[in-house]
N, C-alpha and C positions, 0 to 999 in steps of 0.2 A: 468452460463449456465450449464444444465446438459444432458447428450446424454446418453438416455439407448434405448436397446434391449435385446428382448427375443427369447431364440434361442426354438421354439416345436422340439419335437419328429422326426422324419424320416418320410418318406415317405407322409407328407402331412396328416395326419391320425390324430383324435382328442385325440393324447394322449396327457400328461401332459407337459410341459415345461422341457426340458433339464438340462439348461442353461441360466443364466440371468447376464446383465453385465452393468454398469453404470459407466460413467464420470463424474465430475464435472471439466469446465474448463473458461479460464479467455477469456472474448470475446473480450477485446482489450478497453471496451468502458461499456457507463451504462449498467447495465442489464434490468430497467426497469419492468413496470410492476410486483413491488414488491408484490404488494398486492395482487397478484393472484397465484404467483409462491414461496413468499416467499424467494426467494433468493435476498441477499442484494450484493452488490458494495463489502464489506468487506468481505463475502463469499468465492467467488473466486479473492478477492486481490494475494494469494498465489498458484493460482491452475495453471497447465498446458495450454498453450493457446493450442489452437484444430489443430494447425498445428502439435503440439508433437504427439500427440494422432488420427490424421488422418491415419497414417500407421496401427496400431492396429484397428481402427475401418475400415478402406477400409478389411482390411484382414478378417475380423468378417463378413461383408457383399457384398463381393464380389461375383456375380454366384449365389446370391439368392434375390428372391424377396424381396422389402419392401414392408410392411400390415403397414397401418395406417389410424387410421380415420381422415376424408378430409385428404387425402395422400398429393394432390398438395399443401396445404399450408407447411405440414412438408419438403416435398421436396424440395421446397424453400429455408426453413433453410440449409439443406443440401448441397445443390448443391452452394450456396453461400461462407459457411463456406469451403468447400472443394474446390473455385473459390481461395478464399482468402488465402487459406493455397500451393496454385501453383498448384492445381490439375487440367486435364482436364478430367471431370467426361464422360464417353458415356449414354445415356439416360436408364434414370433406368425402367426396370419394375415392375410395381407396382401395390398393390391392395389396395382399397380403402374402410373399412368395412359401413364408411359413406352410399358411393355411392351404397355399395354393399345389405345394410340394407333394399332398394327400394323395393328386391325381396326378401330379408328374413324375412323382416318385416314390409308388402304391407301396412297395417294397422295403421302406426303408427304417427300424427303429427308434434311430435319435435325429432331430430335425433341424436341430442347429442351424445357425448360417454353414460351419466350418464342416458338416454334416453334408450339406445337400450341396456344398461346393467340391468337397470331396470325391462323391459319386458322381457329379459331370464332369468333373477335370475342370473347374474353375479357379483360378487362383485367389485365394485370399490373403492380402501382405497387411502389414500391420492388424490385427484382429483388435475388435474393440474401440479403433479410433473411427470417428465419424465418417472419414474419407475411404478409410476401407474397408471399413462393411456397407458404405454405399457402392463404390466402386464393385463388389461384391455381389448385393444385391442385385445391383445392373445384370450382372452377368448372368446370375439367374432369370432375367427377368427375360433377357435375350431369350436365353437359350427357348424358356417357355411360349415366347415370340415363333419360333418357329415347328411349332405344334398346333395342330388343327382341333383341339380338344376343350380348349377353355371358351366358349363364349363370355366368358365376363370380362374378361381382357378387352371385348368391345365396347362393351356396355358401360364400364366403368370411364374409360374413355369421354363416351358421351355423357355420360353422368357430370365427369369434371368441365365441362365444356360450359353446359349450362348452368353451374351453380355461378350464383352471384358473388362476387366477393366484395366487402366495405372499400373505399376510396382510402381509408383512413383508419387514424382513431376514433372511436365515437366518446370517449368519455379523458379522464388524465390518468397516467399511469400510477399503476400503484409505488408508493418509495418504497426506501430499503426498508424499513420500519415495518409495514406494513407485508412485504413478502415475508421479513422472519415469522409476523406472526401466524399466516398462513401458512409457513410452512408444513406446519403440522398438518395438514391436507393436500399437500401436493405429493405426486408422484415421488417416489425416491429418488435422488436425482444419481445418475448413472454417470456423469462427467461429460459426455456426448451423444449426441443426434445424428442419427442415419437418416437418409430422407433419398428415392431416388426417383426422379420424374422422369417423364416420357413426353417430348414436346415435340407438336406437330410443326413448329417454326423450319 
């Protein structure tokens, strides 16, 4: 499994990306859906399970919005992995370049990431992997950046500013035992996390 995010420019404003940061980590269980993502079982044999890695990624995005296309499916992964590693997450604010494509781009059939990167001339390399369909994302996100049409691109902003986030874990993590057996409830797992933030730093 791999978790990336990209941190834009300050203030919301379509400049260039900052900062870019990526995990690869061991999900406890198959990673599945090899042929899409590429990543095999042997991969992350050796990598960090996401409970390691949760402290540096809550601190990466804490107090700011997550951008993802179809956000609630990635959020899922999220809010799961972060269940499983003893966090009690408070509701994230988030945008959704998917959902948000409706009004930036009234016109268009299929919505895809490789769809709405398409019709703006945004480059999407590697499809699929976490890094570049955040990388991706971003670039949507820009471009939406410099349109006067979305008020929730503010709002959403402010929203992740004031949500509180835990210091910590509140409880121990679940083991590997215990995730197989949830598995049966957990989201499908895709092989990788897009995630792409917007940070006022």
């Amino acid at each position: 499994m791999t978790a990336s995010w990209n941190s834009p420019s300050s203030a919301w404003t379509s400049q260039e990306q900052s900062s870019t940061c990526t995990s690869r980590f061991n999900p406890e269980g198959p990673v599945g859906a090899t042929h899409v993502h590429g990543i095999t079982d042997a991969d992350v044999a050796r990598a960090p399970y996401f409970r390691d890695v949760a402290p540096t990624i809550a601190a990466s995005i804490a107090g700011l919005p997550i951008v993802a296309h179809n956000a609630n499916f990635d959020l899922a992964f999220l809010r799961t992995e972060f269940a499983g590693a003893g966090w009690d997450l408070p509701w994230l604010p988030s945008y959704c370049t998917l959902n948000a494509s409706h009004l930036h781009l009234p016109d268009m059939d299929r919505r895809r990431l490789i769809d709405c990167c398409w019709t703006l001339g945004i480059q999407l390399q590697d499809a699929h992997s976490a890094l570049g369909d955040a990388r991706a994302t971003a670039g949507l996100l820009s471009v939406y950046l410099g349109t006067a049409v979305d008020g929730s691109l503010t709002s959403v902003r402010a929203e992740a500013a004031e949500t509180a986030w835990p210091a910590g874990p509140t409880r121990p993590p679940l083991t590997s035992e215990d995730r197989l057996v949830n598995a049966a409830v957990r989201p499908v797992l895709s092989g990788s996390h897009r995630l792409a933030r917007s940070s006022p730093r």
